[in-house]
C-alpha positions in Angstrom: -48.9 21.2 24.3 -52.8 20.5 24.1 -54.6 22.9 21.2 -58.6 23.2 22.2 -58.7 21.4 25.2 -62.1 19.7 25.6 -63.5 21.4 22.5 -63.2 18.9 19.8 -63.8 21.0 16.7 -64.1 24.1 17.7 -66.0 26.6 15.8 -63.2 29.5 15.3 -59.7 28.4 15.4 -57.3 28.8 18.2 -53.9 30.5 17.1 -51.2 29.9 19.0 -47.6 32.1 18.7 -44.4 30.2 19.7 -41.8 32.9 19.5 -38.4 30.6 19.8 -36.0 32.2 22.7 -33.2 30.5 20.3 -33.1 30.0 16.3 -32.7 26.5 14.9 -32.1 24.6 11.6 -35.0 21.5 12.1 -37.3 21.3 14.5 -39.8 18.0 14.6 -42.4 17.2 17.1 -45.3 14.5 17.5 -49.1 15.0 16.9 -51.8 13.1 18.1 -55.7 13.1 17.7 -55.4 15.1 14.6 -59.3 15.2 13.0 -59.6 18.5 11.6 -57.5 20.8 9.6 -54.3 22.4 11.0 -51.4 24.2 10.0 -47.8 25.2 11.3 -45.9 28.1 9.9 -42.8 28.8 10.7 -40.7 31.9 10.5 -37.9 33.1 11.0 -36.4 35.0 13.8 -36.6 38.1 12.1 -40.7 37.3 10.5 -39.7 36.2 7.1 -41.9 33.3 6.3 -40.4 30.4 5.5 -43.4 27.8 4.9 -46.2 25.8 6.1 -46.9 22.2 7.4 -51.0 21.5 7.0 -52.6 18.3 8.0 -55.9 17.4 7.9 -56.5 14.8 10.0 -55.4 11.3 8.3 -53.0 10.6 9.5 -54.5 10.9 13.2 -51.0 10.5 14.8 -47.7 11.3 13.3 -44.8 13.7 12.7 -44.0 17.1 11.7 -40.7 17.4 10.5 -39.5 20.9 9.4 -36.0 21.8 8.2 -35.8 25.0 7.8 -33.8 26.1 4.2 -31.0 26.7 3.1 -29.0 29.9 4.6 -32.1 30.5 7.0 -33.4 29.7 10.9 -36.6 29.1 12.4 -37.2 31.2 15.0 -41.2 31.2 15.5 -44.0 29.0 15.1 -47.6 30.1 14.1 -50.1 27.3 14.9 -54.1 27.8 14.0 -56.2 24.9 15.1 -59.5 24.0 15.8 -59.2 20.5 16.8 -58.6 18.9 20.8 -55.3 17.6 19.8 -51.6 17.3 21.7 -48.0 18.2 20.5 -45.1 16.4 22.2 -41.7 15.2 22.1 -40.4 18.4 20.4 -36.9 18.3 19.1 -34.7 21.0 17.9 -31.4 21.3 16.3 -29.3 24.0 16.8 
């Protein structure tokens, strides 16, 4: 998944809505070329907010790693970006 392709740092964020054709307990996924400020909120299936993952650019590269808590799923991911950076390698447990 590439968030502001070609754009660098964009000057109004770009939100992106993952709505999950399945529900899951974890889900983790790489980032790269993280420079500017960007967060993941996750929900759950039903829009109960369960929290969010903000990173601000050090580390560039890495992991987000999310369980989800205790007696609840994920089932959708709000992502607001304004930075040319790629998610990959996304893995979900059931």
């Amino acid at each position: 998944l590439v968030l502001s392709n070609g754009v660098g740092q964009a000057s109004s964020p770009q939100h992106i809505r993952m709505d999950l054709t399945f529900t899951c307990k974890r889900v983790k996924f790489a980032y790269t070329w993280n420079h500017f400020p960007t967060s993941f909120a996750f929900y759950s299936s039903t829009g109960d907010y369960l929290s969010t993952v903000s990173l601000n650019g050090n580390p560039t590269n890495g992991w987000v790693d999310f369980p989800a808590p205790e007696n609840a799923t994920i089932g959708r991911i709000d992502i607001r970006s304004g930075d040319w950076m790629y998610l990959d390698f996304f893995t979900f447990w059931l």
